[in-house]
C-alpha positions in Angstrom: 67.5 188.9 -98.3 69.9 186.7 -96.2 68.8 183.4 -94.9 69.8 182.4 -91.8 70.4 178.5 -91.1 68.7 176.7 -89.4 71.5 175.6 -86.9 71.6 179.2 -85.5 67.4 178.8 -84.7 67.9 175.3 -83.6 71.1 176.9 -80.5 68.1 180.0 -79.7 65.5 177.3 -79.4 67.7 175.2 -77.4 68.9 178.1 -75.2 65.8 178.9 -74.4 64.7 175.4 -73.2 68.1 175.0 -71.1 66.7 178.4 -69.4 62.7 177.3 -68.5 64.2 174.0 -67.8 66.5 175.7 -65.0 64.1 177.8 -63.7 61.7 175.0 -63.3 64.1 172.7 -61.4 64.7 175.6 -59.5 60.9 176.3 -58.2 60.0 172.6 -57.8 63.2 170.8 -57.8 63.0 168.8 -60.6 62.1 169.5 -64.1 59.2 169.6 -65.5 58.1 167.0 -68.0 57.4 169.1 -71.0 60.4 171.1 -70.6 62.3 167.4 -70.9 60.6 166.3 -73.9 60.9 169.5 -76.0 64.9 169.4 -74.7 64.8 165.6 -76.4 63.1 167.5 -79.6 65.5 169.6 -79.7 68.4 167.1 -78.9 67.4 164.4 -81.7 67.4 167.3 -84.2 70.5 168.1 -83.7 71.6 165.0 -83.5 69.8 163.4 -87.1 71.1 167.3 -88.9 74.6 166.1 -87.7 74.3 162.8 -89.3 72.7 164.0 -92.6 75.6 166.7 -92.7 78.2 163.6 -91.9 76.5 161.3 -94.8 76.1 164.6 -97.1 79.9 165.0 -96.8 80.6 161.1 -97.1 78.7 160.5 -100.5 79.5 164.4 -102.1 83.4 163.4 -101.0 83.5 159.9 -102.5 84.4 158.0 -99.5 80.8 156.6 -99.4 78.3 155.3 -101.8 75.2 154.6 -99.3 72.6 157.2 -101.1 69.9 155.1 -99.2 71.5 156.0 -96.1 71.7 159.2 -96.8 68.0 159.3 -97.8 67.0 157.2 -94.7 69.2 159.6 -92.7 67.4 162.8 -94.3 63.8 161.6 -93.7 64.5 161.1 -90.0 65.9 164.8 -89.9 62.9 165.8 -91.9 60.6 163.9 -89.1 62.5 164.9 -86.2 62.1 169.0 -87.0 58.6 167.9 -87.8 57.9 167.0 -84.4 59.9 169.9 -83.1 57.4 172.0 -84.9 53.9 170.9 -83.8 56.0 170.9 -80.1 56.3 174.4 -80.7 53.0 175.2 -82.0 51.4 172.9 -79.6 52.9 174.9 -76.2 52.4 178.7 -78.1 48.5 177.2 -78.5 48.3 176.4 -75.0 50.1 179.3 -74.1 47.5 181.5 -75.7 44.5 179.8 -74.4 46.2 180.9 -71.0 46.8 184.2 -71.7 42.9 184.3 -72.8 41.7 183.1 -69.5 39.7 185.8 -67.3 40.9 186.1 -63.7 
């Protein structure tokens, strides 16, 4: 079974964002809140996964010693795709309910 990183799920997710984002601006002419916060979701986990991958190289290469950077660094990745997470399950809750109403 192959495993697929997590990069390639992080550039669907974001795709996807970039798209209900546009289509939002488009019908109101701005957009929408919740469409900006789950784009800076997505945003600061790519950004901390950029820095772990930049300290991983520094300390496995030798040019850096900082471990407790490193782990610093990690455990704001770890909380950033956290956060990303209960975004996701939060909206597919609420999405749900919606789809349950009666009309």
């Amino acid at each position: 079974m192959a495993i697929t990183p997590i990069s390639a799920q992080l550039s669907s997710i974001e795709a996807i964002v970039q798209n209900g984002a546009a289509a939002a601006a488009k019908e109101t002419g701005a957009a929408s809140p919740f469409a900006e916060i789950l784009k800076g979701a997505v945003n600061a986990v790519n950004t901390t996964d950029a820095q772990v991958k930049a300290d991983q190289f520094a300390v496995a290469t030798g040019q850096s010693d900082d471990l407790h950077t490193l782990m610093i660094d990690v455990s704001k990745a770890d909380l950033a795709l956290q956060t990303l997470v209960q975004l996701r399950n939060k909206a597919l809750d609420a999405y749900n309910e919606i789809m349950k109403m009666s009309m």
